[in-house]
N, C-alpha and C positions, 0 to 999 in steps of 0.2 A: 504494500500500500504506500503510494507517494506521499510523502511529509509538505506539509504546508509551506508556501515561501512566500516572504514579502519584504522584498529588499529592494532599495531605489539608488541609485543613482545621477545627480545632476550637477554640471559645467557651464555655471554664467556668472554672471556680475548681481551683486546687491542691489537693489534699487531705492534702499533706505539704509540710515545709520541703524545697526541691531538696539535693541529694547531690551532692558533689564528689568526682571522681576522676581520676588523673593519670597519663594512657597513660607506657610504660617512654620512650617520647621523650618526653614531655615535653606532650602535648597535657590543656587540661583538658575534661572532660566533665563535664555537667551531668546528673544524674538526678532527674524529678520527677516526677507523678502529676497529672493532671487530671481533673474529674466534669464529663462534659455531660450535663443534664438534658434527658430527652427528649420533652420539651413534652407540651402537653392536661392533663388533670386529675391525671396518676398523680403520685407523688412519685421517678419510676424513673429511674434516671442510668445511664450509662455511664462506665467507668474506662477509661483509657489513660496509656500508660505513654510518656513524653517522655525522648528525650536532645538536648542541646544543645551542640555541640563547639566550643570554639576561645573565641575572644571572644565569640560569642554564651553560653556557658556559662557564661564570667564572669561578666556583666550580670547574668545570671539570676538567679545565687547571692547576686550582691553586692546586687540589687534585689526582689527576690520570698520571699514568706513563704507559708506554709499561708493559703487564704484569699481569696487575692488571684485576681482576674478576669483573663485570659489570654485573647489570640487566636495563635492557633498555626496556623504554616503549614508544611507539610514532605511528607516522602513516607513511605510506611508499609515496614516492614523486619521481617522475617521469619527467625526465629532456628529452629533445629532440633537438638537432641543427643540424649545416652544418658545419662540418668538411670545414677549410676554404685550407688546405692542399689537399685533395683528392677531396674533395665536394659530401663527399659520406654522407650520414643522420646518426648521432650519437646519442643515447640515454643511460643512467643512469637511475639505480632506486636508492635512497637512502632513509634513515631513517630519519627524522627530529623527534626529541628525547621531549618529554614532562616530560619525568622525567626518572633519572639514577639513582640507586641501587649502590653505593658504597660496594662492597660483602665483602673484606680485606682492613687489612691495609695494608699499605705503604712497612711493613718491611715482608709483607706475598706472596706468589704468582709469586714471582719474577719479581716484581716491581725491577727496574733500582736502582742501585748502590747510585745516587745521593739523590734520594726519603728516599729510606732505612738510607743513615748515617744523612742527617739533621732532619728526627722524632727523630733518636735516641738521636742525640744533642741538638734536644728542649726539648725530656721528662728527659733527666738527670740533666738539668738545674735545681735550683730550682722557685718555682713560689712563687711570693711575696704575693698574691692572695686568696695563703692557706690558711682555716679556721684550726687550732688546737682547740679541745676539753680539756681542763686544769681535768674540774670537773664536774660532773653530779653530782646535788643533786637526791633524789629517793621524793621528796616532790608532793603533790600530783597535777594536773594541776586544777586550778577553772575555771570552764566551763564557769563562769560570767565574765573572762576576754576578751574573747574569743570573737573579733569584729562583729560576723556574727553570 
């Protein structure tokens, strides 16, 4: 008997900055918006709607702008209620994300204005961190140092 599958796969750009929110425990969730374009000559996309829970959701927030190129991997989730307004039956499909593909940087893609100038003012900073090379001898390495 074949076993169940529901796994998705999607390769586009954000269409909005991700959304944070923070279940009554304490979990954060990522909410954000993707367009894949649906190839050949039209200019026609498809939207989908992404959440990313936990530390994947952090990453997200803390690294992703409107803009930015994404590969998203997850399984598709299906919401159903009662419009309390009309009390007509409303349903969503969306994406709950297992793992996101960062595809550019910040300063690539056309990522937002504010992403773009603070990479640039952290990497021209200098880092205290750096390792400098002074001097390489060419002496030969004795394998019987060598812990393992």
């Amino acid at each position: 008997m074949a076993r169940s599958i529901n796994q998705v796969i999607l390769l586009g750009r954000l269409t909005r900055d991700p959304e944070q929110r923070t279940t009554s425990t304490g979990k954060t969730i990522a909410s954000f918006s993707i367009a894949v374009d649906r190839g050949g000559d039209s200019d026609a996309a498809d939207f989908f709607e992404v959440t990313a829970w936990e530390k994947l959701g952090e990453l997200v927030i803390q690294y992703l702008a409107k803009g930015r190129r994404v590969l998203v991997q997850g399984r598709l989730r299906q919401d159903s209620w009662d419009d309390k307004e009309t009390g007509k039956k409303r349903s969503r499909v969306e994406v709950t994300a297992t793992d996101v593909t960062f595809l550019d940087g910040p300063s690539e893609g056309g990522a937002n204005a504010g992403a773009s100038s603070n990479s640039s003012a952290a990497s021209s900073a200098p880092k205290s961190d750096d390792v400098v090379i002074e001097d390489i001898d060419d002496k030969p390495i004795d394998l019987s140092e060598i812990p393992f």
